[in-house]
N, C-alpha and C positions, 0 to 999 in steps of 0.2 A: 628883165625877168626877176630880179633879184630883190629890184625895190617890190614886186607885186608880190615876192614868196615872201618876204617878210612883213610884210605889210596884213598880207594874210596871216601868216602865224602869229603877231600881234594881237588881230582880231579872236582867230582862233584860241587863242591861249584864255583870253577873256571869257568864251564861251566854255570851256570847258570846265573852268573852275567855279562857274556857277552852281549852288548846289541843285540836285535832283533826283531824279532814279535812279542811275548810273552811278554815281556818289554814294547815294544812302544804301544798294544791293552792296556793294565791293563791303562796304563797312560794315553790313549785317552780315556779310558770308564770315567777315574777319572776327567777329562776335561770335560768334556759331560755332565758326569750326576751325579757328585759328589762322597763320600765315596761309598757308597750302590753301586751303577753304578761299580766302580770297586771291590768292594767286591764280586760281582759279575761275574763279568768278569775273575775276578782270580780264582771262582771256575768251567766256564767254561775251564779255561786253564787247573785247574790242574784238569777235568774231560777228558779232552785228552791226557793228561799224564797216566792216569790209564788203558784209554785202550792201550795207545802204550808198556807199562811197559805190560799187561796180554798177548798181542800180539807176544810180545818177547818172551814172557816164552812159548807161544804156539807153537810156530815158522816161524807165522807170517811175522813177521820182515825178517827174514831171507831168505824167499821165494821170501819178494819184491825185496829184496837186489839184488837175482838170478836173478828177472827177469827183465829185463831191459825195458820193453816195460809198466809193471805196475807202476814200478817206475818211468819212464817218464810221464804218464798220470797220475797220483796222482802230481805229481811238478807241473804239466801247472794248473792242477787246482786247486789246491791250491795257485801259481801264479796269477790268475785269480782273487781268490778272495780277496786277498791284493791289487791288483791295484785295483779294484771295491770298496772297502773300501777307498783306496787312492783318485780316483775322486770322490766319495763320499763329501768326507772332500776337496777337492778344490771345485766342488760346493755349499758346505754350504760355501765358503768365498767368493764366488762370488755373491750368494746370500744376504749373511751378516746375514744369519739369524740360523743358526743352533747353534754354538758357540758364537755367539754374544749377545745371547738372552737368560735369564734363563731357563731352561729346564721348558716344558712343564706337568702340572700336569696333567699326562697319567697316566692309572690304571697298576699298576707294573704287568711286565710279565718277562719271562726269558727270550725272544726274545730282549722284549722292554729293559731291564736293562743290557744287554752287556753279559748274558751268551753267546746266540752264537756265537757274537763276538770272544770271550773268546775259545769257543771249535771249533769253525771250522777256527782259524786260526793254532792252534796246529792239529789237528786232519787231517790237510791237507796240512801237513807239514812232507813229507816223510823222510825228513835228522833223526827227529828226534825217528822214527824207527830204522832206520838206525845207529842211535845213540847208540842207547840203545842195537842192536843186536850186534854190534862191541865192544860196551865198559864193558859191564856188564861180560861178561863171561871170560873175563880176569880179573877180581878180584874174581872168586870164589876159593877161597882154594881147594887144594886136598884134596879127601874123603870125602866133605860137599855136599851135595844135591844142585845140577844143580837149579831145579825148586824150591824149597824153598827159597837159595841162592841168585838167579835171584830177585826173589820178592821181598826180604830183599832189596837189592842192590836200588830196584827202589822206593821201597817206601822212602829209603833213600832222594834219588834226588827226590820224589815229596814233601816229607815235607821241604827239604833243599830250594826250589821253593814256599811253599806257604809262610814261612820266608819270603823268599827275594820280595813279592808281597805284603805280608803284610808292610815292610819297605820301599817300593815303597809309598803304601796308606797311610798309614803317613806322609810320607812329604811329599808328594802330598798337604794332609790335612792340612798342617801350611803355603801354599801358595795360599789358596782356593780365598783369597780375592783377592788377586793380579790377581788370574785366571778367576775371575768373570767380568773384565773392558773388553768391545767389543772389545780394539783394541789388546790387550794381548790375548783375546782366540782366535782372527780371526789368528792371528797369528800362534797361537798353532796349531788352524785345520792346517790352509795351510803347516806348519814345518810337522806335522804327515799325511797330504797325501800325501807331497815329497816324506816323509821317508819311506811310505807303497809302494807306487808306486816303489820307489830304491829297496827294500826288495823282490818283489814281481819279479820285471826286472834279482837281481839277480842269486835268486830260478830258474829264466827258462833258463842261461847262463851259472850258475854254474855245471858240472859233477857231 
């Protein structure tokens, strides 16, 4: 059991540090609207991690997987809402004012502080079902519990994920000041709603 959990969080750790959605939302909340903003935001992510990890074990996952028509509409919209976020952040640079300007002292809410940010760019993000039904069950050892196993396995990769968002917000946080000059965050927006809008383009291109 031991060589297949490590063996899995070996693989896992690789997957996580790939850059992507999940990566570039935690970093734009952390642009936005500082540590909190992404502290935030990373427990939106890894709260769509939890349901895609229970989904799997349900067999959820597996069913999208089958049906091609679910899993094509779960992409477009999830697609959808990365470009949406994407011209989002080009219009706050056309603007000049969303990133340009210190964040607004609004009464903290989970909407307003980048949770859903955070959970509905994971949570409509079907690959990563897909993910988790294709990869998890080839590390369960023979003779160990399927559904326990599974669980074990994903809890792995969401703690291995809030690690790596936690070390995101960190250095994030030793460039704060550098991130605070107008012409550095207009910057930033415009680079992260390229990058959502490229992200988003190609979620609905990629099989």
């Amino acid at each position: 059991m031991l060589v297949a959990l490590f063996s899995f969080a070996a693989a896992a750790a690789l997957l996580v540090i790939l850059p992507g959605p999940d990566t570039l939302v935690v970093v734009r909340g952390v642009v936005q609207g500082g540590r909190n903003t992404g502290i935030r935001t990373s427990l939106g992510v890894l709260s769509g991690l939890v349901i895609w990890v229970v989904a799997a074990v349900l067999g959820l996952s597996a069913m999208l997987k089958a049906s091609e028509y679910g899993y094509t509409a779960l992409k477009f919209v999830g697609a959808a809402y990365l470009i949406y976020m994407g011209v989002q952040s080009l219009r706050a640079v056309v603007r000049g004012s969303a990133l340009g300007e210190p964040p607004l002292p609004v009464a903290p809410s989970w909407r307003t502080a980048g949770f859903s940010a955070g959970f509905l760019t994971d949570i409509l993000n079907p690959k990563i079902g897909v993910l988790f039904v294709s990869l998890l069950p080839g590390f369960v050892p023979t003779g160990y519990s399927v559904t326990w196993t599974t669980l074990a396995l994903g809890g792995v990769y969401i703690a291995l994920t809030a690690v790596y968002c936690g070390v995101l917000i960190a250095a994030a946080g030793t460039v704060t000041r550098w991130m605070q000059t107008p012409r550095t965050r207009r910057f930033l927006d415009g680079l992260a709603g390229v990058a959502l809008i490229g992200f988003g383009a190609k979620l609905v291109t990629e099989r």
